[in-house]
C-alpha positions as CSV (number, residue, x, y, z in Angstrom):
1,X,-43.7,62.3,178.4
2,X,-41.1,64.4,179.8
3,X,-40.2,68.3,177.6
4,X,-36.6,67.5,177.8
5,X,-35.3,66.5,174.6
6,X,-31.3,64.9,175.8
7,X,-28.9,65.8,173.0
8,X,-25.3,66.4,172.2
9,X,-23.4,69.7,173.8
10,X,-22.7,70.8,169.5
11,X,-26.5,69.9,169.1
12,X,-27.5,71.7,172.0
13,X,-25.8,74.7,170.6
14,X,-26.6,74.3,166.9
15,X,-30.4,73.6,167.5
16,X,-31.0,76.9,169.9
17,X,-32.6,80.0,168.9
18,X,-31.0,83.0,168.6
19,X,-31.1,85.6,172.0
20,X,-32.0,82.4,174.2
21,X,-30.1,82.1,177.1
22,X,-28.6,78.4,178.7
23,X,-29.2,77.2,182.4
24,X,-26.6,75.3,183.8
25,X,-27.6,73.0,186.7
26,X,-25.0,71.5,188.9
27,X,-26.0,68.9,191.5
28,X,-24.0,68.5,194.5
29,X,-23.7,66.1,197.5
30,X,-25.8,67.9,199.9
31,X,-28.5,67.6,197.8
32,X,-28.3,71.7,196.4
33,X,-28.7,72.5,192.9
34,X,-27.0,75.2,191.8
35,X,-28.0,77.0,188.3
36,X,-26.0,79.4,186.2
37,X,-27.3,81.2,183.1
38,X,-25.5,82.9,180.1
39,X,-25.9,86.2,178.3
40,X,-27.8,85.7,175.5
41,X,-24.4,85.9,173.2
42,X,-23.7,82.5,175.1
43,X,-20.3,84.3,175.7
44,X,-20.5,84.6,179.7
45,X,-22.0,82.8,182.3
46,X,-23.1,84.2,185.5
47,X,-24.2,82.5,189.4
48,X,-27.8,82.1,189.3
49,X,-29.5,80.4,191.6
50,X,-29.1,77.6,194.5
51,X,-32.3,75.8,195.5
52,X,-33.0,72.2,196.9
53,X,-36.4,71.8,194.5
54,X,-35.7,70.7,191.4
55,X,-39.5,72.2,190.7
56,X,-37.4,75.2,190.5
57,X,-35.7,74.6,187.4
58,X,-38.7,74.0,185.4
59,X,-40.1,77.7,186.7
60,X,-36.6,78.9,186.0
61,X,-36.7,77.5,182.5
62,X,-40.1,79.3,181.2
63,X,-39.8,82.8,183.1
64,X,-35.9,83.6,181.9
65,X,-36.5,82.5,178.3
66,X,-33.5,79.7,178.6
67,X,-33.2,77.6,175.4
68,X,-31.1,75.0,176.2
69,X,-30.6,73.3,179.8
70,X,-26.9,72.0,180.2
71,X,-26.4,69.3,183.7
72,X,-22.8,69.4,184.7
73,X,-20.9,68.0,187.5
74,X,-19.6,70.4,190.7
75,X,-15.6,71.6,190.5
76,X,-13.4,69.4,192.2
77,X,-11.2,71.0,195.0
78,X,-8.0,69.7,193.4
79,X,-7.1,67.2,190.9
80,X,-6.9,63.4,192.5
81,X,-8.0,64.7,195.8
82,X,-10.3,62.5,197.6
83,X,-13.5,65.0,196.6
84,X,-12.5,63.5,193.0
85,X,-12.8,60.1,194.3
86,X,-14.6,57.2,191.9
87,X,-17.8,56.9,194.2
88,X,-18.3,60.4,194.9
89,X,-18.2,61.0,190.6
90,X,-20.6,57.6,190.7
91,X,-23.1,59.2,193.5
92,X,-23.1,62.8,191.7
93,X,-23.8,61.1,188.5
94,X,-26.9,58.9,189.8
95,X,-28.4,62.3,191.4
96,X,-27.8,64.0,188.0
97,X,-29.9,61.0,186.3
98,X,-32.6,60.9,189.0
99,X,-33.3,64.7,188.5
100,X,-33.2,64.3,184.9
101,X,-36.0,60.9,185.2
102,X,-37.6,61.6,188.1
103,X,-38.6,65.1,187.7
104,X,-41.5,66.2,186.0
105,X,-40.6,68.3,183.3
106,X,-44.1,68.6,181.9
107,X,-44.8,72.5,182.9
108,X,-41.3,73.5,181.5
109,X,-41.2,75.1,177.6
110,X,-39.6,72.3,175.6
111,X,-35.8,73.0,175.8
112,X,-33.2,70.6,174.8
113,X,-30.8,69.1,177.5
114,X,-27.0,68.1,177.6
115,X,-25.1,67.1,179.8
116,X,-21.5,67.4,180.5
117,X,-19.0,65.1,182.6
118,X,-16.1,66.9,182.7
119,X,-15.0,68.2,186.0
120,X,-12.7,71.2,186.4
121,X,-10.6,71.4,189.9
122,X,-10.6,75.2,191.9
123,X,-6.7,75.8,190.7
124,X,-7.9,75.0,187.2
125,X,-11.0,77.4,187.4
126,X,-8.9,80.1,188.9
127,X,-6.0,79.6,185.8
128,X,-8.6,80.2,183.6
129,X,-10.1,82.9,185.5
130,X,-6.4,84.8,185.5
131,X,-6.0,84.3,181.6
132,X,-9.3,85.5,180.7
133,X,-10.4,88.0,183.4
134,X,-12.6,89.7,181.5
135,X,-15.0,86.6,181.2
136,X,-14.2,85.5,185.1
137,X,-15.2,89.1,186.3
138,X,-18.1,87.5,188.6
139,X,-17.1,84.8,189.1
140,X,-15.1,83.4,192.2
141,X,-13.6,79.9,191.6
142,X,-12.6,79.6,195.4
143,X,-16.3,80.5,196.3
144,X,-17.9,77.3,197.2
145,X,-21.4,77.4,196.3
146,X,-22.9,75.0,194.1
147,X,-24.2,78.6,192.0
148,X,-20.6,79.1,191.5
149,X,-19.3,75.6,190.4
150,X,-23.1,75.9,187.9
151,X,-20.9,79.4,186.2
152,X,-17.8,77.7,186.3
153,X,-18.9,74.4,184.0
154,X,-21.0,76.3,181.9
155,X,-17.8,79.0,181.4
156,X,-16.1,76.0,180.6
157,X,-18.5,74.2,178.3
158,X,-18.4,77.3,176.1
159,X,-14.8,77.5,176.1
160,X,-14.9,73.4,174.9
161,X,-17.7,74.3,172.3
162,X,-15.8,76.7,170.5
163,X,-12.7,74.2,169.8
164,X,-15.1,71.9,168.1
């Protein structure tokens, strides 16, 4: 029986303790997992980690105190670009499954899990970035690294969150 319990992104939030932090895990195409995690205010995100192990995660989860686990999709390099294309969305969204099945989440604390589909593009990270520069302050949207996009959807999830 896998510790992941899959809920709602207002659940997710709602259902957390207080002073736990949230991992964001983004998959991308070459197979590289890149993590985020947030203050424990869940006001800012920050890079985390990139690894290829999704064994990683699960160590991640228990030694940083995360609460919550949020599986998001990578920024797109501009809006109806062929990056953004229907099969690539497809593939990205089979890998995030398969990690989500397929690993074994047994060692991990029991953490609940959302997961997000929206996708922001770089110029839409970067507007955000420019309006709200205090939250963006380490955070590149032009850097590439799968890290990077992991801070950018969780930034974003936040910013969602609080218009519900």
């Amino acid at each position: 029986m896998s510790a992941l319990r899959l809920v709602s992104p207002q659940k997710l939030l709602n259902g957390l303790n207080p002073l736990r932090s949230i991992l964001c895990v983004v998959a991308k195409e070459n197979g590289q997992l890149g993590t985020a995690i947030s203050d424990q205010y869940w006001a800012s995100a920050s890079p985390f980690l990139n690894t290829e192990n999704p064994q990683d995660i699960a160590a991640w989860i228990r030694q940083h105190n995360i609460g919550g686990v949020v599986f998001a999709l990578p920024q797109t390099v501009q809006p109806n670009s062929r990056s953004n294309s229907h099969d690539q969305r497809r593939q990205l969204l089979e890998l995030r499954e398969k990690i989500l099945s397929e690993q074994s989440w047994e060692e991990a604390e029991q953490v609940s899990v959302c997961t997000v589909d929206h996708q922001l593009d770089r110029e839409a990270a970067a507007q955000a970035a420019r309006e709200e520069a205090e939250l963006w302050d380490d955070v590149d949207p032009n850097d590439p690294s799968a890290s990077t996009d992991a801070a950018i959807a969780l930034k974003h999830f936040f910013v969602q969150q609080r218009h519900y």
